[in-house]
ChimeraX commands (.cxc) that place a marker at each C-alpha (Angstrom):
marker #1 position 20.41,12.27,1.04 radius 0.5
marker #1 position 18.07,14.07,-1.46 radius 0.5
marker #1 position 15.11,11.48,-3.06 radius 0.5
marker #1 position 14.96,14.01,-5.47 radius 0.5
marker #1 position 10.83,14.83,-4.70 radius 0.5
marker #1 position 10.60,18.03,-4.44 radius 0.5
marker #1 position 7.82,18.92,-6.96 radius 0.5
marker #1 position 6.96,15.71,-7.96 radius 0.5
marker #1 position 2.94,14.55,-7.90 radius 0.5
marker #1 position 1.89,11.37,-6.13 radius 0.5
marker #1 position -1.37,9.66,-5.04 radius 0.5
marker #1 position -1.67,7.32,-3.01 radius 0.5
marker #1 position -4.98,5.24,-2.52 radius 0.5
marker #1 position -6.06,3.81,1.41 radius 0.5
marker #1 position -3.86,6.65,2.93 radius 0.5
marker #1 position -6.42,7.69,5.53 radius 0.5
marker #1 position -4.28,5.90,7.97 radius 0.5
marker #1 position -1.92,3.08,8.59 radius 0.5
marker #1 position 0.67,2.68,6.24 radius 0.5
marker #1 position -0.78,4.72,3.49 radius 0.5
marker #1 position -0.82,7.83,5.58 radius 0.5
marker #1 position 2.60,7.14,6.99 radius 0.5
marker #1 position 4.17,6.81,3.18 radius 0.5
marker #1 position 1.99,9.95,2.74 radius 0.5
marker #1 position 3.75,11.55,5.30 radius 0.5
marker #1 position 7.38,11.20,4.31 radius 0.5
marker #1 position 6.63,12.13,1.05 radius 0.5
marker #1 position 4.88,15.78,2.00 radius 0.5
marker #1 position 8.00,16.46,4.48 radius 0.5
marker #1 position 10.01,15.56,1.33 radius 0.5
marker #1 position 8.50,18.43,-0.93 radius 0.5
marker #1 position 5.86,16.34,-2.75 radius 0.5
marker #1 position 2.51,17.27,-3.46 radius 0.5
marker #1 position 0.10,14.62,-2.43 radius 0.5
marker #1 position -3.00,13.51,-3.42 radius 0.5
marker #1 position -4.16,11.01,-0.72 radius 0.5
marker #1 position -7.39,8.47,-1.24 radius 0.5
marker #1 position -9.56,6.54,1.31 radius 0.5
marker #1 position -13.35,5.64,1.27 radius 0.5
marker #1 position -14.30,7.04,4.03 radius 0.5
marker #1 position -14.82,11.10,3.78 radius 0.5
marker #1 position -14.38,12.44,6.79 radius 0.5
marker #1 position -11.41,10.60,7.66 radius 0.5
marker #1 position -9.31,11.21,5.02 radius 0.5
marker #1 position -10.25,14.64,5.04 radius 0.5
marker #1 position -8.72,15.19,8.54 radius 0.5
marker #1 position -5.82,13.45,7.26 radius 0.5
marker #1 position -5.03,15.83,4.73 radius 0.5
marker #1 position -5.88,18.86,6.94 radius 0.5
marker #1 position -3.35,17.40,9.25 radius 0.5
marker #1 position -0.56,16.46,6.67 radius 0.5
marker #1 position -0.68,19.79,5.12 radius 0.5
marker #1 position -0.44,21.79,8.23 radius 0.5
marker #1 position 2.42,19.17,9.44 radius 0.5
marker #1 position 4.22,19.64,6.14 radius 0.5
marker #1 position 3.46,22.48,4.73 radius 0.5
marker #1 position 2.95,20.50,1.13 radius 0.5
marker #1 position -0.13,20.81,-0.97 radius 0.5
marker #1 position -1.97,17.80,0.29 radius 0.5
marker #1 position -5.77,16.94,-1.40 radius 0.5
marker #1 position -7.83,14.42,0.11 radius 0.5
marker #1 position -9.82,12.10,-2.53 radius 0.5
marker #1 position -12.68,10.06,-0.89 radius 0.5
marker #1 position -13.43,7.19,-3.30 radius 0.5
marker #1 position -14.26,3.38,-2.40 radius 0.5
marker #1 position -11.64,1.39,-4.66 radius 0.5
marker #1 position -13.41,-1.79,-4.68 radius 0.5
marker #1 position -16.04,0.27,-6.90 radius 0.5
marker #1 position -14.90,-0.67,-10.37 radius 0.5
marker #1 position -15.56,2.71,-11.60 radius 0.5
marker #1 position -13.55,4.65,-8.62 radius 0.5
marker #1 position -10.10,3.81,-9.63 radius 0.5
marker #1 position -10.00,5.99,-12.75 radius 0.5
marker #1 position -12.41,8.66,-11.75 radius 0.5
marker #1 position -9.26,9.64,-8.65 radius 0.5
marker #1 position -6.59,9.50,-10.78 radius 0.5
marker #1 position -8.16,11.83,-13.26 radius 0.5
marker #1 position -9.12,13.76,-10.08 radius 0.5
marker #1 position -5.31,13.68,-8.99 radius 0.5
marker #1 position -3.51,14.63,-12.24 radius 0.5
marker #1 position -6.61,17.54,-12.26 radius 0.5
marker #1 position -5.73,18.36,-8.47 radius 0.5
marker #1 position -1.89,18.22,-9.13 radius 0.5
marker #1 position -1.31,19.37,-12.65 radius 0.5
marker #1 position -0.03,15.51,-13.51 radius 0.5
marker #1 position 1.20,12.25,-12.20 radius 0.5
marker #1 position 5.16,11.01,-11.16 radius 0.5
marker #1 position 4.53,8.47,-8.28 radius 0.5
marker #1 position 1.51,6.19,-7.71 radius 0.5
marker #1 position 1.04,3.63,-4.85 radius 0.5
marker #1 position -1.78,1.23,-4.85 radius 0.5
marker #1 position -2.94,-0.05,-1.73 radius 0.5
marker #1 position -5.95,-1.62,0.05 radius 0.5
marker #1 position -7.56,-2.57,2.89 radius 0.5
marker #1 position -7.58,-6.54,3.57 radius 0.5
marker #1 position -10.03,-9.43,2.93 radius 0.5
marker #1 position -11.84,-10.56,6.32 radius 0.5
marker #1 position -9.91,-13.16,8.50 radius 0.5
marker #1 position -11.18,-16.80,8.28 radius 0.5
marker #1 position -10.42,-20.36,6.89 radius 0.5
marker #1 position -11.35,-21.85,3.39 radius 0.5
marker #1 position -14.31,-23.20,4.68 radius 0.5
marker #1 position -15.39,-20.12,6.28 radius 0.5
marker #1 position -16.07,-18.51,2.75 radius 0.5
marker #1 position -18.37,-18.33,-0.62 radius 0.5
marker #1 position -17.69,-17.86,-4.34 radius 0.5
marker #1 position -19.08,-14.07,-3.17 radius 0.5
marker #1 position -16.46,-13.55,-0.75 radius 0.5
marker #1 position -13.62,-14.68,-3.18 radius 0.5
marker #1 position -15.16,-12.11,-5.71 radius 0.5
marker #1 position -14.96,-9.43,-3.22 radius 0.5
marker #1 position -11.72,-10.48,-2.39 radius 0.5
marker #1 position -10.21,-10.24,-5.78 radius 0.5
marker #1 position -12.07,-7.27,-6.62 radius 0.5
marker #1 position -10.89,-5.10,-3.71 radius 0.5
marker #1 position -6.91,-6.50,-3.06 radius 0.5
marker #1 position -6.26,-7.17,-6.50 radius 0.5
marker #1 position -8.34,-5.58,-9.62 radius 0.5
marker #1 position -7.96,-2.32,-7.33 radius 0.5
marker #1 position -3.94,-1.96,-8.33 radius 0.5
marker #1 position -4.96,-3.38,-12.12 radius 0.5
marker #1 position -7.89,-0.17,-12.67 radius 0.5
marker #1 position -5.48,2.47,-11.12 radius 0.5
marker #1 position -2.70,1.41,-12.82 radius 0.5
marker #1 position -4.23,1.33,-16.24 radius 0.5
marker #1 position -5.70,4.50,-15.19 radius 0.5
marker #1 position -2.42,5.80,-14.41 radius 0.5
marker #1 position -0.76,4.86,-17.20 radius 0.5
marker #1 position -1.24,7.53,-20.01 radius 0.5
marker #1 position -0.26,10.11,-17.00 radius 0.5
marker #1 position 3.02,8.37,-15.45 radius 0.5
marker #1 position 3.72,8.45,-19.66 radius 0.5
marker #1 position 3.86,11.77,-19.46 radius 0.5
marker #1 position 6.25,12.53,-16.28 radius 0.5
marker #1 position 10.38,11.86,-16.65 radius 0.5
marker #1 position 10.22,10.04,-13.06 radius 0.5
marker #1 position 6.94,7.72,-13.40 radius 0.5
marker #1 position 7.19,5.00,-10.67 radius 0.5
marker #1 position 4.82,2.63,-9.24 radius 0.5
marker #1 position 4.68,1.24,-6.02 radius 0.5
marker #1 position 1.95,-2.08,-5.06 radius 0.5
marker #1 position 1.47,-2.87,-1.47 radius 0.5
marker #1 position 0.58,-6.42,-0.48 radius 0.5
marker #1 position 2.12,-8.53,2.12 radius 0.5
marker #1 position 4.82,-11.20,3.49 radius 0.5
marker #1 position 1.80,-13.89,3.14 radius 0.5
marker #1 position 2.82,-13.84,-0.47 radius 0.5
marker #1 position 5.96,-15.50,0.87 radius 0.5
marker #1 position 4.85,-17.10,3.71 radius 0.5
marker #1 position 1.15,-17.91,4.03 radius 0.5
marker #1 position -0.60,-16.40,7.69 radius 0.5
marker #1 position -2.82,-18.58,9.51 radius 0.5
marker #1 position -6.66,-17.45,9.17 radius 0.5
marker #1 position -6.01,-15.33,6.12 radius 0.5
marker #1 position -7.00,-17.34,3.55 radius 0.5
marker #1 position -8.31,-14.97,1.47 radius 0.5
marker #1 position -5.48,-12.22,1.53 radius 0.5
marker #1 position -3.16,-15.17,1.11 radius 0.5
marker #1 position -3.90,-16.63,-2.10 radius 0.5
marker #1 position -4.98,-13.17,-3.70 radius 0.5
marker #1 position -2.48,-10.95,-3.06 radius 0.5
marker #1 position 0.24,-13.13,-4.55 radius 0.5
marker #1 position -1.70,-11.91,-8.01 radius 0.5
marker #1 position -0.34,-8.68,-7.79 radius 0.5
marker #1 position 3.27,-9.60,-7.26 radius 0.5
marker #1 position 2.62,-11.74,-10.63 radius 0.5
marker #1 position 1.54,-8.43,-12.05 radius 0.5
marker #1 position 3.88,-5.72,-10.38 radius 0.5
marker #1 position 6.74,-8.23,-11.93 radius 0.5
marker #1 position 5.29,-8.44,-15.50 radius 0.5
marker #1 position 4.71,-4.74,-15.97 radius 0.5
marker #1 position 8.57,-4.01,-14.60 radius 0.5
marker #1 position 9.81,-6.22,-17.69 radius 0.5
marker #1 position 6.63,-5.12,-20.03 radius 0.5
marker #1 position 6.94,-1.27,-19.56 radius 0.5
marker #1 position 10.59,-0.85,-18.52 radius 0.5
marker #1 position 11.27,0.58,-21.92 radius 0.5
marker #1 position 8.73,3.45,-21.46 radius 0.5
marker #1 position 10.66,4.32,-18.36 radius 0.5
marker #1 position 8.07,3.21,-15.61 radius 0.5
marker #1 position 9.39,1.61,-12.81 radius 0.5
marker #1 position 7.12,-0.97,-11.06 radius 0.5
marker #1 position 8.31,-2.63,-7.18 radius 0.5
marker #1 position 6.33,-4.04,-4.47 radius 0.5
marker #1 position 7.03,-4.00,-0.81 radius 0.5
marker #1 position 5.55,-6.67,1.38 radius 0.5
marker #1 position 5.22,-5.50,4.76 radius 0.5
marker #1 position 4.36,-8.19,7.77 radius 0.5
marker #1 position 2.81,-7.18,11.08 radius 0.5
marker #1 position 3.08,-3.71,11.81 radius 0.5
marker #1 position 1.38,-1.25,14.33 radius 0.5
marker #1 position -1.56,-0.34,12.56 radius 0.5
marker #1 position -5.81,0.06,12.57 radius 0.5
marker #1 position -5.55,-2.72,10.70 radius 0.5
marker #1 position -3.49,-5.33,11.78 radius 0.5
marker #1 position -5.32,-4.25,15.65 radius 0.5
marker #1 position -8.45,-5.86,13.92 radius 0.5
marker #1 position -6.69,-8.95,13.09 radius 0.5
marker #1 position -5.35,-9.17,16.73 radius 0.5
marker #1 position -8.73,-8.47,18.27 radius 0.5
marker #1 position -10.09,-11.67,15.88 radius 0.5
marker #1 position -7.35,-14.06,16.96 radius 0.5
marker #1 position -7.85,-12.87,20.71 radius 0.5
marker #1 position -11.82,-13.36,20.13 radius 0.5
marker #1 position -11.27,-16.97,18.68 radius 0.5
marker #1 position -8.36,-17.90,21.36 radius 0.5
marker #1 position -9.73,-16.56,24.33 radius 0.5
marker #1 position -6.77,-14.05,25.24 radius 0.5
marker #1 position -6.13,-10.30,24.97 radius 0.5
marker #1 position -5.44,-8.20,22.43 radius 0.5
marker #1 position -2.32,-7.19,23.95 radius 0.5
marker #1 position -1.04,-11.00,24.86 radius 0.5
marker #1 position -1.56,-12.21,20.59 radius 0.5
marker #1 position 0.73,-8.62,19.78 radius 0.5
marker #1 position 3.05,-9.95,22.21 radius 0.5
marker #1 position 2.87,-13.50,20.74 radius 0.5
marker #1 position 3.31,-12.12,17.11 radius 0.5
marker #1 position 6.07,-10.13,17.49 radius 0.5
marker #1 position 7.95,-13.21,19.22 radius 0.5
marker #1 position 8.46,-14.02,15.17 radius 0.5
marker #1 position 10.70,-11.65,14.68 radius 0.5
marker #1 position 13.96,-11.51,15.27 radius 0.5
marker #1 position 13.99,-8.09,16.71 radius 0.5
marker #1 position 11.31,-9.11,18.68 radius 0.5
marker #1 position 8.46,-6.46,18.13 radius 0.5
marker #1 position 6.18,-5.46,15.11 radius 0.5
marker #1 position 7.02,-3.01,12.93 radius 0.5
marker #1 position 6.25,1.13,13.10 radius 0.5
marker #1 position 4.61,2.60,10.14 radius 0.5
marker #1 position 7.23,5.45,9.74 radius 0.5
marker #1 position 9.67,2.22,8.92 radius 0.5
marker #1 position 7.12,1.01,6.07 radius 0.5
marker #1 position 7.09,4.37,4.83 radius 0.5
marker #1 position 10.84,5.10,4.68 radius 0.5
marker #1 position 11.54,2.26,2.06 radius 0.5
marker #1 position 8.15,2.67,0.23 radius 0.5
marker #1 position 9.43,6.46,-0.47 radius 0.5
marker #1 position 12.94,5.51,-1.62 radius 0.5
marker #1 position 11.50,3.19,-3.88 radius 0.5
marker #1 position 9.01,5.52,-5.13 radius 0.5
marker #1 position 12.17,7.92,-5.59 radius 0.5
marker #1 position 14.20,9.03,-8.20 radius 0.5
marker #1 position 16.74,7.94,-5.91 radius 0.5
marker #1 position 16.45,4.56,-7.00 radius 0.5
marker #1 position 16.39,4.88,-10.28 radius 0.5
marker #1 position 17.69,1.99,-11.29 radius 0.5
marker #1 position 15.41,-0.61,-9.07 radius 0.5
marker #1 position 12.31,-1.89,-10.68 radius 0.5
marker #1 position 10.60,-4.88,-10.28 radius 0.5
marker #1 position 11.64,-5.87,-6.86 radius 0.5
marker #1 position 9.73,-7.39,-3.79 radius 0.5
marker #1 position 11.29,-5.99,-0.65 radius 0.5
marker #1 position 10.13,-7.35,2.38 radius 0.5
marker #1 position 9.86,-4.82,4.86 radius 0.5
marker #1 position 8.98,-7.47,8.04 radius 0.5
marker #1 position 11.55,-7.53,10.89 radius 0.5
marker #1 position 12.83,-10.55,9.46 radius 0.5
marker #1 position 9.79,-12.55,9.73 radius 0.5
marker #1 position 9.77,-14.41,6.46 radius 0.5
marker #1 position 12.28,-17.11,7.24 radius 0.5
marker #1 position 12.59,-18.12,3.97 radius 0.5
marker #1 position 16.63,-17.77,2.04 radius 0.5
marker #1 position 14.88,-15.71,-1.15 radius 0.5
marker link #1:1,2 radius 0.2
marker link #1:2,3 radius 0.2
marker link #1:3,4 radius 0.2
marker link #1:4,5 radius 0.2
marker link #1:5,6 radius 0.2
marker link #1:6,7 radius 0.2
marker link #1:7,8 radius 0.2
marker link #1:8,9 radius 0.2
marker link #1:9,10 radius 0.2
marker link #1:10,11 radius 0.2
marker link #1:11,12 radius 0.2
marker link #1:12,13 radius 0.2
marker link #1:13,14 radius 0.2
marker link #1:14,15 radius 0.2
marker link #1:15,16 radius 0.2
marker link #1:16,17 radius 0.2
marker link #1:17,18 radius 0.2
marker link #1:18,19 radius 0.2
marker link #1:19,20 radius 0.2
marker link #1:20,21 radius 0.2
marker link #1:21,22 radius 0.2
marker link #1:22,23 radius 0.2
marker link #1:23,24 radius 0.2
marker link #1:24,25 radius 0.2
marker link #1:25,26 radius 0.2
marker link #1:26,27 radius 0.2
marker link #1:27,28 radius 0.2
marker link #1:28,29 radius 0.2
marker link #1:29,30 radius 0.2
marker link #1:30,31 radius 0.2
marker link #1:31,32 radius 0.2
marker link #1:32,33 radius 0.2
marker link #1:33,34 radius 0.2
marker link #1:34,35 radius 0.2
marker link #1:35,36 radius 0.2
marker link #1:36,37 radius 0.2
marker link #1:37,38 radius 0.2
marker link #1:38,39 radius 0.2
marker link #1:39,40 radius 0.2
marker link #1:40,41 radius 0.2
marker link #1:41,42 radius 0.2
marker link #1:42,43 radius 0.2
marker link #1:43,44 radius 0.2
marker link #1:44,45 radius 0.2
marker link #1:45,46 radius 0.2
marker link #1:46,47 radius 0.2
marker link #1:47,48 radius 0.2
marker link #1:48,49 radius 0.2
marker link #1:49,50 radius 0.2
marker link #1:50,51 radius 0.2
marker link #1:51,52 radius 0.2
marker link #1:52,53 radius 0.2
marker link #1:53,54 radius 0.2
marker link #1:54,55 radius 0.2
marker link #1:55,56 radius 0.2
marker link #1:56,57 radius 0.2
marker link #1:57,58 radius 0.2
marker link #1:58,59 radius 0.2
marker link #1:59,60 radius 0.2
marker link #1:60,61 radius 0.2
marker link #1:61,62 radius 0.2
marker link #1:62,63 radius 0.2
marker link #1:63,64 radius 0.2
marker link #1:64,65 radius 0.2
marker link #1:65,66 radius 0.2
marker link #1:66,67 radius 0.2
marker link #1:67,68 radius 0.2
marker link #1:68,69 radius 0.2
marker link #1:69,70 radius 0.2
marker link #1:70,71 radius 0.2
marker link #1:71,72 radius 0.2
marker link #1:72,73 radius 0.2
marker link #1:73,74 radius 0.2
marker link #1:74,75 radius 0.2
marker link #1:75,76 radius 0.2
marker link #1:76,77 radius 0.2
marker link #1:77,78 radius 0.2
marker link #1:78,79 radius 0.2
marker link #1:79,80 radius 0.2
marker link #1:80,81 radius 0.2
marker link #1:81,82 radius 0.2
marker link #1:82,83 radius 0.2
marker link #1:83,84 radius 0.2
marker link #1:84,85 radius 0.2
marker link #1:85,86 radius 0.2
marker link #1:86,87 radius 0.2
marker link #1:87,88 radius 0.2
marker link #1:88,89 radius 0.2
marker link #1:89,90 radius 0.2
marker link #1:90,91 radius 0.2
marker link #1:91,92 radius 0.2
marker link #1:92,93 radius 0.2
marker link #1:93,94 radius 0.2
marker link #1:94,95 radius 0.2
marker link #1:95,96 radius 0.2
marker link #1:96,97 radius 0.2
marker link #1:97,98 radius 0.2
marker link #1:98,99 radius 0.2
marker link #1:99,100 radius 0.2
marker link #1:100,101 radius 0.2
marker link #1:101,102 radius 0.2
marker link #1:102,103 radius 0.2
marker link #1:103,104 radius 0.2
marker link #1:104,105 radius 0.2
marker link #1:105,106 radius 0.2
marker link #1:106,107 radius 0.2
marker link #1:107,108 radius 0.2
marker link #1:108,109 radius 0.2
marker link #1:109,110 radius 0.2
marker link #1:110,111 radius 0.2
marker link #1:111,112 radius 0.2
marker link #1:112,113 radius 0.2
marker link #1:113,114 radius 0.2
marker link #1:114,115 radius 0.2
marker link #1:115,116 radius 0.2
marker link #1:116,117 radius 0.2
marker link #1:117,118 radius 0.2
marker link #1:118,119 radius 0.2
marker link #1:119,120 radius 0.2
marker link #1:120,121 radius 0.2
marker link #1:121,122 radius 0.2
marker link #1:122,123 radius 0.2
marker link #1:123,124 radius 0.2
marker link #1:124,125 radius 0.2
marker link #1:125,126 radius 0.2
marker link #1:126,127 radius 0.2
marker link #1:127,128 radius 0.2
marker link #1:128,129 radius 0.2
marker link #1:129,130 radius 0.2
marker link #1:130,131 radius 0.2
marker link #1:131,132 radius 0.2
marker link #1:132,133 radius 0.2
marker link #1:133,134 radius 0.2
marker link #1:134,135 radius 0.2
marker link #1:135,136 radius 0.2
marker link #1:136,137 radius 0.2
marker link #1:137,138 radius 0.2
marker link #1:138,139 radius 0.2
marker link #1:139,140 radius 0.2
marker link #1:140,141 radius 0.2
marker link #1:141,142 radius 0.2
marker link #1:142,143 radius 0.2
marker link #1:143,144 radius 0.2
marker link #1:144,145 radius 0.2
marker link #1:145,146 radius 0.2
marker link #1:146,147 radius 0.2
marker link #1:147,148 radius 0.2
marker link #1:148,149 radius 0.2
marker link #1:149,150 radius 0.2
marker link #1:150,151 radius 0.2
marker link #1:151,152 radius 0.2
marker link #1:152,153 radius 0.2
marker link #1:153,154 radius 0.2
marker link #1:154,155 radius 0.2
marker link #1:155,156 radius 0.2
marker link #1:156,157 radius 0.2
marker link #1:157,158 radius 0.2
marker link #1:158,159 radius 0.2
marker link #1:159,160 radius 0.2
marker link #1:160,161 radius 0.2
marker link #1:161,162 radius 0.2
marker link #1:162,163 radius 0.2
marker link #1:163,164 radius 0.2
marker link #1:164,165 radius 0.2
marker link #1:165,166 radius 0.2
marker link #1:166,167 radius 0.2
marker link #1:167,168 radius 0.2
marker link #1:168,169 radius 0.2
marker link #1:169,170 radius 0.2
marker link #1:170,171 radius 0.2
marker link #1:171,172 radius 0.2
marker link #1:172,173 radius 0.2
marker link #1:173,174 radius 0.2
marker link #1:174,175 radius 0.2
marker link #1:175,176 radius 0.2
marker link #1:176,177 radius 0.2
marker link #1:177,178 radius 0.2
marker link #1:178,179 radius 0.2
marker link #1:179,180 radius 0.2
marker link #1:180,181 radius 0.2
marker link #1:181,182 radius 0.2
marker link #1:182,183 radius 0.2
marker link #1:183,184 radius 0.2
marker link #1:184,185 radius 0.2
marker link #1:185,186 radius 0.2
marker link #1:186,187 radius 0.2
marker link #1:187,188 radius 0.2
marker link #1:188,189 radius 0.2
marker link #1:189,190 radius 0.2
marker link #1:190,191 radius 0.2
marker link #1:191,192 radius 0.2
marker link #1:192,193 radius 0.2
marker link #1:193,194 radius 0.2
marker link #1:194,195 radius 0.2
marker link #1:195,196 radius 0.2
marker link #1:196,197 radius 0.2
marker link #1:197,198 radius 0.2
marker link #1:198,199 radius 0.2
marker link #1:199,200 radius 0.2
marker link #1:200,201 radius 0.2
marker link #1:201,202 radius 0.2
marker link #1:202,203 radius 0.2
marker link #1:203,204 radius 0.2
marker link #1:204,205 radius 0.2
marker link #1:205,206 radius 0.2
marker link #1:206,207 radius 0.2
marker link #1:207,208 radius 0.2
marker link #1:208,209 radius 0.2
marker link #1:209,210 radius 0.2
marker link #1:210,211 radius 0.2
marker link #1:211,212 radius 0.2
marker link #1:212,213 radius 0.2
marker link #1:213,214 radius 0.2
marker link #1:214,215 radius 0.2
marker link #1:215,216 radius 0.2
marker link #1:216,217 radius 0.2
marker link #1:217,218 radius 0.2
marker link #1:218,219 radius 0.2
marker link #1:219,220 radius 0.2
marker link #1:220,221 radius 0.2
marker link #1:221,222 radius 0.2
marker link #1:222,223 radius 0.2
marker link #1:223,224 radius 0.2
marker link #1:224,225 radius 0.2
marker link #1:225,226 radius 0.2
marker link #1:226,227 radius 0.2
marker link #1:227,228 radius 0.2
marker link #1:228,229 radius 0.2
marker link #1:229,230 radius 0.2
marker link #1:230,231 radius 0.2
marker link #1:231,232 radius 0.2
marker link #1:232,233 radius 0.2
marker link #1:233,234 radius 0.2
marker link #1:234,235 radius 0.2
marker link #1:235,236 radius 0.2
marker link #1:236,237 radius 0.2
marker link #1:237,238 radius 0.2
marker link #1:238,239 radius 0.2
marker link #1:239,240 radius 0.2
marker link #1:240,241 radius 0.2
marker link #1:241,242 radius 0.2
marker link #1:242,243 radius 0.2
marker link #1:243,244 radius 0.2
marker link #1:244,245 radius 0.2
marker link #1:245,246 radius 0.2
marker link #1:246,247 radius 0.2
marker link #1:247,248 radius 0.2
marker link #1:248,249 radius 0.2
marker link #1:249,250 radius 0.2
marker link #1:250,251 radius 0.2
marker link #1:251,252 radius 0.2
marker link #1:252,253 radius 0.2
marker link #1:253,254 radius 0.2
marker link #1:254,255 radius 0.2
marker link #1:255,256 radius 0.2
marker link #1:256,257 radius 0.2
marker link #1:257,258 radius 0.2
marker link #1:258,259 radius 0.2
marker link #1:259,260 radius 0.2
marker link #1:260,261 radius 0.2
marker link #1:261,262 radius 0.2
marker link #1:262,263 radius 0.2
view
């Protein structure tokens, strides 16, 4: 099946690694060129080196700390400069420390907000005048299953990322008429840097092994394991895709069945 990407321009912000870099990935082999964001240098510097020489695509690496409210716009002008314009834009961030209500301050609820949520609102409005300007502008907001279904310990990530489904939704219906698609996916636990961290917290706190709370994790699924990233990345691209066309503001789950909720 042809996603119809050769040519087109993406960036994609925390794409050093994890999920980012996997949706990074599939997009490059696909004939995209790439513009690929994460706060730390060197890293995503390597990961460029390596996608391009993988791929073959034009890949630029864009080091930039998106919780700085002056970074979102200064790498998308940097992108559509790098690229010659924008078609495809996914907003993603790391995660809010682990912890209980009690656990945190007013600060740590500002940090929170500012780095999982007014991240996707700056590149977005950023992006805008640019994704006006291509004939396949789509959007793409990464968040999680705890939107559906709150995660023990994660508080923070809980209550804020649910904010940007609220706004992924309300930009589908307010800018479907200028042609820009906006969807979400919500991934749950999958094999990455990231959700490692969370594991070696819960195995800290209870006493166990990294390995034992992975194996106690995936039990919630119905297939019985976490997730791959390559599996994230396949349904962030199609959605990204002029392939689907006609989808806009949907919430996929991408989670192994975890959510056990009907809708």
């Amino acid at each position: 099946m042809d996603l119809g990407l050769k040519g087109k321009r993406a960036l994609l912000f925390g794409a050093s690694r994890g999920l980012g870099y996997a949706a990074a990935r599939v997009l490059a082999r696909e004939g995209a060129s790439v513009a690929i964001n994460s706060r730390d240098a060197k890293s995503i510097g390597a990961a460029a080196l390596s996608l391009g020489e993988e791929t073959g695509a034009k890949v630029v690496p864009l080091p930039g700390d998106v919780s700085d409210p002056e970074a979102p716009a200064r790498l998308v002008a940097q992108a559509v400069d790098l690229l010659g314009g924008l078609d495809l834009l996914m907003t993603n961030s790391g995660g809010p420390p682990s912890g209980k209500f009690e656990d945190f301050t007013d600060q740590d609820w500002e940090k929170a907000v500012n780095l999982t949520f007014l991240s996707h609102v700056r590149a977005i409005r950023a992006a805008l005048p640019h994704l006006r300007e291509s004939s396949t502008p789509s959007v793409l907001t990464v968040t999680s299953y705890s939107v559906k279904q709150p995660i023990p310990n994660l508080v923070l990530s809980n209550s804020v990322r649910s904010a940007t489904i609220g706004l992924t939704k309300t930009l589908a219906l307010e800018l479907g008429s200028d042609g820009i698609r906006f969807n979400s996916i919500l991934p749950a636990w999958t094999e990455t840097e990231r959700v490692n961290e969370i594991m070696e917290f819960r195995a800290k706190n209870n006493g166990t092994t990294v390995e034992h709370e992975i194996a106690k994790q995936s039990q919630e699924s119905p297939l019985k394991r976490m997730g791959e990233p390559k599996e994230f990345a396949y349904a962030a691209v199609f959605l990204l895709s002029p392939a689907a066309a006609y989808i806009t503001g949907i919430m996929l789950t991408v989670d192994g069945g975890m959510y056990k909720g009907t809708y």
